[in-house]
N, C-alpha and C positions, 0 to 999 in steps of 0.2 A: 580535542573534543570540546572542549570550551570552546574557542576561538569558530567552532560552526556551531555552535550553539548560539553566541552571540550574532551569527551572521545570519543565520536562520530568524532568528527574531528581529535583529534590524528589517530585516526583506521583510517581515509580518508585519511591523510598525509602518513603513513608511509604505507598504501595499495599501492596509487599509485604510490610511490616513489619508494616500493621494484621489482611492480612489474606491465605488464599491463594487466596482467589478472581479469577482471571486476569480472570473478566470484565469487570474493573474498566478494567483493561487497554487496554480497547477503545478507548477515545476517544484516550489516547495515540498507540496504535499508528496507526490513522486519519489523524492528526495526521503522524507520519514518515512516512506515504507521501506526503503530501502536500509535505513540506519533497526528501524525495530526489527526488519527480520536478521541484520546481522546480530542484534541483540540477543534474540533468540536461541540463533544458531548456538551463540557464546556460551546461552545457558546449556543447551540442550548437550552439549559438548561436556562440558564439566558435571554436569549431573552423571553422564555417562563415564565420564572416568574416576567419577567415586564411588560409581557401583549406584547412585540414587536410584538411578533408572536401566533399563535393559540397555544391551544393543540394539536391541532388536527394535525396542520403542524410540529409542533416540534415532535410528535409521527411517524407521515411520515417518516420524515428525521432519526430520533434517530433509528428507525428499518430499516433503507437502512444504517447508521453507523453498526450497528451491523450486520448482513450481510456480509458488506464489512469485518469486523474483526473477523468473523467466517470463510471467505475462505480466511484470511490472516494466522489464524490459523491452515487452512486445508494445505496451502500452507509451511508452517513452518515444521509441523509435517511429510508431503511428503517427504520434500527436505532434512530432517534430513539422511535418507537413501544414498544420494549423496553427503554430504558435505563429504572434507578429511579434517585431523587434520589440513590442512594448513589453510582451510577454502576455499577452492575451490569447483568448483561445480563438479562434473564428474556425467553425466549422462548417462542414457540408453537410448534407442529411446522412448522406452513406458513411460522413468520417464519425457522424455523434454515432450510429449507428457499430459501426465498427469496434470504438471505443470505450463503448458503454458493454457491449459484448465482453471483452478484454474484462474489462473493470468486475462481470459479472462472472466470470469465470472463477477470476484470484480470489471472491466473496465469498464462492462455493468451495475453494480448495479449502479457508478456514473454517467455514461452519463445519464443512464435514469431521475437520479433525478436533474441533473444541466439542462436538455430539459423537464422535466415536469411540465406542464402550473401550475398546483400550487403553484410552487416554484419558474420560470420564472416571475410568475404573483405578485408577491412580488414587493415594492418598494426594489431598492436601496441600500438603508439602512437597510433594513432586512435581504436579503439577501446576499451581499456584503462581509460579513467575512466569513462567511459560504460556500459561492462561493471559494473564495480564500483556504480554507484547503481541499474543497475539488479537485481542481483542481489541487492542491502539492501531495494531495493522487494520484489521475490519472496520474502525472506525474512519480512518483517514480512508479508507479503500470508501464509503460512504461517502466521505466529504468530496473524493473524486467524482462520485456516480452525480449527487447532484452539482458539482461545478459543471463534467460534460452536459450535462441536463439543460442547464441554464444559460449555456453560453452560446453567443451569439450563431445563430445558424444564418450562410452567406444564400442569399435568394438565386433562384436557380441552381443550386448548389447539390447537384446529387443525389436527389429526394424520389 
């Protein structure tokens, strides 16, 4: 766990050092959604076998996690077609288009569940860690929406 955390932030350092094209970006960020929704998971799991939370809630939330890392995967597998060797993004109109779709999708899987009375209606403390990884999900899910945003789109490309 260390040891990608340190590599995770080398690639941050020396991304934004060499260069400030965010699109570089992409495959990190891809990456923490990926680690926060296992995190998740991890909580949602153990709350549920201490009785914190329901089955019931904990199966809610555990299939809106999965969801969300099934269009993160959909999202990965897309963008594989526009990444260059440097690790930039170069799109088409149809691929930002596509991807930004993707991106808005996984945004709506979370808002729905951090505004759904069932999971609002949690104390505190139940909900609380749970809130927090998913909200670092929706945030890096945002830093995707404007990297596609802003990354190079290829002329004649799709549009």
């Amino acid at each position: 766990m260390a040891s990608r955390f340190l590599l995770i932030a080398l690639l941050l350092l020396t991304g934004s050092a060499a260069t400030c094209d965010k699109s570089k970006q992409f495959a990190v960020n891809v990456d923490r959604v990926a680690g926060y929704l296992d995190t998740a998971g991890a909580l949602v799991l153990s709350q549920v076998e201490t009785g914190t939370i329901s089955k019931e809630t904990g199966a809610r939330i555990v299939e809106d996690l999965r969801q969300v890392n099934r269009l993160n995967g959909d999202l990965i597998s897309t963008a594989r077609g526009y990444l260059t060797p440097d690790g930039s993004l170069r799109l088409t109109g149809d691929g930002q288009a596509r991807l930004l779709a993707i991106v808005s999708s996984a945004r709506q899987v979370i808002t729905s569940r951090l505004s759904d009375p069932d999971f609002t209606n949690l104390s505190d403390g139940q909900r609380a860690e749970i809130a927090r990884n998913l909200r670092q999900v929706e945030t890096i899910l945002a830093l995707l929406d404007e990297t596609i945003r802003t990354a190079k789109i290829l002329k004649g490309g799709g549009n």
